[in-house]
N, C-alpha and C positions, 0 to 999 in steps of 0.2 A: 803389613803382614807378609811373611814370607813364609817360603816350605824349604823340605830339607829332604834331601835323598833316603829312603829309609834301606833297610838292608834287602828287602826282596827286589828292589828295582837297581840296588848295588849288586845282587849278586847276580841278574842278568845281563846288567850294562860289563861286569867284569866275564862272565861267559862270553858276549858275544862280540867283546873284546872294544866297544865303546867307550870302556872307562880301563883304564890299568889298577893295577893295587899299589901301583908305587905314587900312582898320581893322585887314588884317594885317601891312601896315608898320607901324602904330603901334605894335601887340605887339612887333616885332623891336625898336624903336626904343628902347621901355621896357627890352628885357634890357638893352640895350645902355648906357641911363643906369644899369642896377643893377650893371652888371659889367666893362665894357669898361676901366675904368679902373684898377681893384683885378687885372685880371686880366693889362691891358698887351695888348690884344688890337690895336688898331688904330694903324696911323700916319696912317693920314688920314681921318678921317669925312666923309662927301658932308654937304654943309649937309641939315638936316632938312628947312627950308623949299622947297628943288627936290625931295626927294624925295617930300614932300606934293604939292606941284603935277604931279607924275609919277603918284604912283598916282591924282590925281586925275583926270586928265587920260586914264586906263586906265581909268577907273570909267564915267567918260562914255561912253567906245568900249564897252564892255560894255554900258549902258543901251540905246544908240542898235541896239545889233547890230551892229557892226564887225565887221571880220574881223579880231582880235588873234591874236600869237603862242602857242605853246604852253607858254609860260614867261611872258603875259602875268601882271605882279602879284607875282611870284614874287623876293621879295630874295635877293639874294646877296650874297657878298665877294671880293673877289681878294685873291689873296696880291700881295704889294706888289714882284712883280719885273714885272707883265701892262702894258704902258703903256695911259694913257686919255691924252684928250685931255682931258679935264675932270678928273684928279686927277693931284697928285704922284704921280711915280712913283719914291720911294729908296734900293731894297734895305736898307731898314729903315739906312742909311746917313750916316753926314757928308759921306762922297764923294760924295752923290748929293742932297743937302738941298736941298729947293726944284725938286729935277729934274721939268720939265713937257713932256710929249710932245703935237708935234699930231698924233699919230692912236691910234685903239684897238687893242691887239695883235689880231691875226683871230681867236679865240677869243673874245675881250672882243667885239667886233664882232660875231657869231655869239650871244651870247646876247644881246647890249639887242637885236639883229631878233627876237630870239624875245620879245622883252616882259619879259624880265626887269631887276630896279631894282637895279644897284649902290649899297649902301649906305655902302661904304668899302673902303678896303686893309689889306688882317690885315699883321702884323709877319710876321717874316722871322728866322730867322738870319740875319746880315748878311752880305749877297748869296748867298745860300740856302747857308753855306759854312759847315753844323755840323747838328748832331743832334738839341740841345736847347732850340734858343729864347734861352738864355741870352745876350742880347746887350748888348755892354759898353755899346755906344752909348747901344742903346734902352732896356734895361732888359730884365730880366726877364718874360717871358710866364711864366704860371704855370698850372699845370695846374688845370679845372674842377670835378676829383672832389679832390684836396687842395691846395693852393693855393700850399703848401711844398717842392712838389714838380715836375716839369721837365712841358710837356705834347709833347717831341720835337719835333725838327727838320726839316726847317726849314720846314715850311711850317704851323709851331705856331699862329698867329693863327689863321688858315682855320678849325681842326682845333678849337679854344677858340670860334671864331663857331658854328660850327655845334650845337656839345654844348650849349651856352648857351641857342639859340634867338635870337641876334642875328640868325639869318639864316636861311634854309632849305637853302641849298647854298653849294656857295665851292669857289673853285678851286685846284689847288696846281702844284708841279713837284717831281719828282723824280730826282735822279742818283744818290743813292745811300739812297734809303727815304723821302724828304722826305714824300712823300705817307701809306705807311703807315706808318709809325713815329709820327707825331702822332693820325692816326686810331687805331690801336691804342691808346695810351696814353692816349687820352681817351674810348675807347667810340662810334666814329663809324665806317662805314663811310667804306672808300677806293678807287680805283683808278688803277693804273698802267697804262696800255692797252699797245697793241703800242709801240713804237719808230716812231715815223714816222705813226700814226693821226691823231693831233693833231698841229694847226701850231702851232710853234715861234715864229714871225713876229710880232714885237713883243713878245716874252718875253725878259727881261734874262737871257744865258745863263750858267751857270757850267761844266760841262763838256759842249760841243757834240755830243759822239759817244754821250752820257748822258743827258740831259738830257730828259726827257718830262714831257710837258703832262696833266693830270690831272682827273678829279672829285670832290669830296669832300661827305656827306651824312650824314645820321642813316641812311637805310636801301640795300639795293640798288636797289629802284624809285626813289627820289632819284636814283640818280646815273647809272641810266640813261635817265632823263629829260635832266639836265644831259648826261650824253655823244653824248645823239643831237642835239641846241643846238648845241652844243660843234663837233662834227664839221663841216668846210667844206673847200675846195678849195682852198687859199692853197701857193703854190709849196714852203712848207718842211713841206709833208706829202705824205700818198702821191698826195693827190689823189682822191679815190675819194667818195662815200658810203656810208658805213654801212648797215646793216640798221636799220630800225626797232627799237632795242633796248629801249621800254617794251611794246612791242606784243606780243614774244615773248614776256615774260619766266614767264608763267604755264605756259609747254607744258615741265614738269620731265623733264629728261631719265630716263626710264625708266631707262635703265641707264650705268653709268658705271663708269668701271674707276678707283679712288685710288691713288696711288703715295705711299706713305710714305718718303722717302729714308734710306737706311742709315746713311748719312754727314754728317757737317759739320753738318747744323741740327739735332741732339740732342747736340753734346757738351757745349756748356752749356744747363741749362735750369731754372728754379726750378721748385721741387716743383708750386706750384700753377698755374705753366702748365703745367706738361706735366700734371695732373690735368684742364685745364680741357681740352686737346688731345683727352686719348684720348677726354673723356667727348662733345668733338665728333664725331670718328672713331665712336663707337656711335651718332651720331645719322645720321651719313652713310649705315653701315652697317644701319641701320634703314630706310632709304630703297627697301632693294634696292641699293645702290649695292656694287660688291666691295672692299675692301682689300686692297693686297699690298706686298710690298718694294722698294724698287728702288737700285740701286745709280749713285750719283753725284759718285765718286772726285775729278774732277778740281775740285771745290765748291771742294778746299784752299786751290786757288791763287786762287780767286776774289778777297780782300782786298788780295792784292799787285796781281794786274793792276787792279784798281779804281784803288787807288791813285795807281800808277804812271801812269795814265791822265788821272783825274779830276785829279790835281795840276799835271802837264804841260799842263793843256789850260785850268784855272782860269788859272794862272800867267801863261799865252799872253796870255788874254785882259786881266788888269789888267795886263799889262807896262810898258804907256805912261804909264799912270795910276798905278803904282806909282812910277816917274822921278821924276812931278811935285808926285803927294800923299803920299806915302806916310805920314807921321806923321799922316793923318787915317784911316787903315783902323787897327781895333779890334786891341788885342793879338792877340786869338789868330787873325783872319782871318789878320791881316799872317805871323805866326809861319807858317801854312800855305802861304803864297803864296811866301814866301821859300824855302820847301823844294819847292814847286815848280819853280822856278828851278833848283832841282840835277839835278835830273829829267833823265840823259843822254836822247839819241835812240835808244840801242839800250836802255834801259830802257822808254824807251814804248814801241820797237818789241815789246818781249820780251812787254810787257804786251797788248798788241793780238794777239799772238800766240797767247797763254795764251786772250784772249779767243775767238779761232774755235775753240780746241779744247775749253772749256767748253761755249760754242754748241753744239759740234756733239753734244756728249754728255747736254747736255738737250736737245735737240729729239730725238735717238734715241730718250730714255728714255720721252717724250710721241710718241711713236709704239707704243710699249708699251701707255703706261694716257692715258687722256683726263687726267687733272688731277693735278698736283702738288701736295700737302698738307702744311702744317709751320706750328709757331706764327710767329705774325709778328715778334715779340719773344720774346727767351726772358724778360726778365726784366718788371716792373711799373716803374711810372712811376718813375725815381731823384728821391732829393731833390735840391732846386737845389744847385749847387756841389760837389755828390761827385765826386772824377776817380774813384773805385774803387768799384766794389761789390764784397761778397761773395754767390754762388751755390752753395749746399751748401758744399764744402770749398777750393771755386774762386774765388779773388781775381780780379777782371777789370778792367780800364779798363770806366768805363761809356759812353764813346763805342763801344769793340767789341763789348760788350755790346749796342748801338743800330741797328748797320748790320749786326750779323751773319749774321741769318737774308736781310737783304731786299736785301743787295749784288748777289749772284750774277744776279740777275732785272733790272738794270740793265744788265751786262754784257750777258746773250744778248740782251736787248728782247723779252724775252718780257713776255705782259700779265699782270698780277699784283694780286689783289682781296684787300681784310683787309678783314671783316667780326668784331663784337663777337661772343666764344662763350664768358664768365665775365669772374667781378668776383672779386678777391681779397679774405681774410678782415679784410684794413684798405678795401675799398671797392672796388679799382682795379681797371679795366678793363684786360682781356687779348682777345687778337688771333689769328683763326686765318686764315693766306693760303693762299692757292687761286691757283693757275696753270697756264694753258692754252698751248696750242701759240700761236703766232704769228698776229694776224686770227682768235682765235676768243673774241674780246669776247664775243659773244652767247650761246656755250656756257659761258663763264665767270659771266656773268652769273645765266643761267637756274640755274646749278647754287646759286651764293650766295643766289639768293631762294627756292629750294626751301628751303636751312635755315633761312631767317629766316621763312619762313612755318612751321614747325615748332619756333620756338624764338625766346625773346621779351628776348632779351640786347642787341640792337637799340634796342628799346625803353627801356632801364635810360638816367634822366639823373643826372646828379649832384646831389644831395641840398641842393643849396645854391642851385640855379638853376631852377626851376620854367619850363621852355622849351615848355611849351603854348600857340600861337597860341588867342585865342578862337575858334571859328565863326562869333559875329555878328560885326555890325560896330561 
């Protein structure tokens, strides 16, 4: 086991001038020459040489006493749908090769004012329209704990930057698990926020009613440093600010009520998640925190109206672009887009429909108990190119295997946090999610870093990438 500098002990070691920015970009830079390539992490690397001249140029403001951001020095990645002005931006695509924006999505925007060094664009499922990274284009992204194996979709680059130590945080989207499903799979924390908290604006969409902006990190105080950055007033969000969510994160909520759902997220589940589950659930329960049941019937319908939804509304969106290119989108996008296409109006409407009555019966439930609790995955990392897994006696596609637990939380826009809580007896990291009511990021938050400060599964990297920034410089 080893640990890894996270950003709040980066951004004091670079204040009080124990660490430079030049020396812990260098570190990111190095995983990045041992792994990035073997691993398929990136479409675009920023030149090394501006990136040097940038933390140097933050080292100086440091020396001198500047007033830097709170993410001064601090590398990150974006997943390659976020536009920059200064990088391609391609949905990991041939449809999109060479694509250059003049501006930075307001997120993107939002953290270089915080001082933070984009270091490049993580790969994609092509145009975030899959589960596993595997993309025909690009190649293969491969998982960091075995290498043979898938690290989830779509916002898999990010998800491999991060566990690596290429970077300290990275940003993802998610419509239907993009965010946790790669973090789960690769031992990383993740967050899906409310529906509407983060802007949208300048982010390459694939299903617009779905579609949420994310932070992705080694621990929970990582990423709610990056979500309080993150957080701006750009017209495709709620508009609002945030709570100071690194500032709380230590005040554990005394008492908490956990709702374990009856239904739909336990009926498939491999042995050693669901061991790694309950022995989370005794750690929560250990807390003072209560457990109880809760019942959440209408979860069933939850994959059809995704569906029904996310396909219609992908579909909408490459329509024109499908006319003209269409033999340059990847088998299995194009395969998915075309059946979008079929997608009636009274099928989306049906599916929109199912969706306010799902809504309405989780946020009833989170009226009951403060946070909703279920593993993030039922299953561990599949190997590349499996369509099927087997779970106990259960034959499954391992795409529904992928999106099954973390669909439903797309649907209602409720916010949703996977945190690392066990490593399988071949290595792999397993994912336990937590969800909160609607705008209560901060109680979600505080409640994740209560277990992580109780428990050191966060900390666990993958045995082949030694992702310790040094301390000096």
């Amino acid at each position: 086991m080893s640990s890894r500098l996270s950003i709040r002990a980066a951004a004091a070691a670079l204040r009080n001038r124990s660490l430079t920015a030049v020396g812990l970009l260098q570190r990111c830079l190095a995983q990045q020459d041992a792994y990035a390539e073997a691993l398929n992490v990136f479409a675009t690397r920023a030149p090394s040489e501006k990136l040097l001249d940038e933390a140097a140029a933050l080292d100086r403001a440091f020396d001198r006493g500047a007033v830097v951001g709170p993410l001064a020095g601090i590398p990150i990645a974006l997943k390659d749908v976020f536009l920059t002005a200064d990088l391609p931006t391609t949905a990991s695509s041939a449809v999109l090769a060479g694509h250059q924006s003049n501006e930075d999505a307001t997120v993107v925007r939002n953290l270089r004012r915080a001082g933070a060094i984009v270091v490049g664009k993580a790969h994609t499922h092509e145009f975030a329209y899959g589960t596993t990274n595997n993309n025909i284009y690009a190649g293969p992204s491969r998982n960091p704990w075995d290498a043979d194996r898938v690290p989830g979709g779509s916002s898999g680059g990010s998800a491999i930057a991060v566990a690596t130590g290429m970077c300290l945080g990275a940003t993802g989207t998610d419509t239907g698990g993009s965010i946790r499903t790669p973090s789960s799979l690769c031992g990383i924390t993740g967050l899906k926020p409310t529906y509407g908290l983060l802007s949208r604006h300048g982010v390459l969409p694939l299903s617009w009613s779905l579609d949420h902006v994310g932070p992705m990190a080694r621990s929970v105080d990582d990423v709610a440093h990056l979500l309080h950055a993150m957080a701006g007033d750009a017209p495709a969000s709620i508009g609002c600010n945030g709570p100071d969510y690194p500032a709380t994160l230590d005040q554990a909520p005394q008492r908490l009520r956990i709702g374990i759902p009856e239904d739909y997220f336990f009926e498939v589940v491999d042995s050693e998640v669901g061991a790694a589950f309950e022995a989370a659930i005794a750690v929560l329960s250990g807390m003072g925190w209560s457990a109880e049941s809760v019942r959440l019937p209408a979860a069933a319908y939850a994959v059809g109206a995704e569906v029904a939804i996310l396909s219609a509304e992908a579909a909408a969106h490459h329509l024109s672009t499908l006319k003209r290119r269409a033999s340059d989108y990847s088998a299995d996008v194009r395969v998915q887009l075309d059946a979008g296409l079929m997608i009636s109006a009274a099928d989306y409407l049906l599916g929109q429909r199912a969706r306010r009555h799902i809504t309405g019966e989780f946020c009833a439930a989170l009226e009951a108990v403060d946070l909703l609790v279920t593993p993030t995955i039922p299953v561990t990392a599949p190997r590349l190119g499996v369509e099927e897994i087997k779970v106990g006696d259960v034959t499954t596609q391992t795409a529904s295997a992928l999106w099954h637990n973390v669909f439903p939380f797309n649907l209602t826009g409720l916010p949703a946090l996977t945190v690392p809580c066990g490593v399988s007896r071949e290595g792999l990291p397993i994912g336990l999610q937590l969800v909160s009511g609607a705008f209560r990021e901060s109680l979600l938050l505080r409640a994740g870093y209560a277990y992580q400060t109780v428990t050191d599964w966060h900390l666990r990297l993958p045995p082949q990438c030694d992702a310790a920034p040094p301390m000096g410089s």
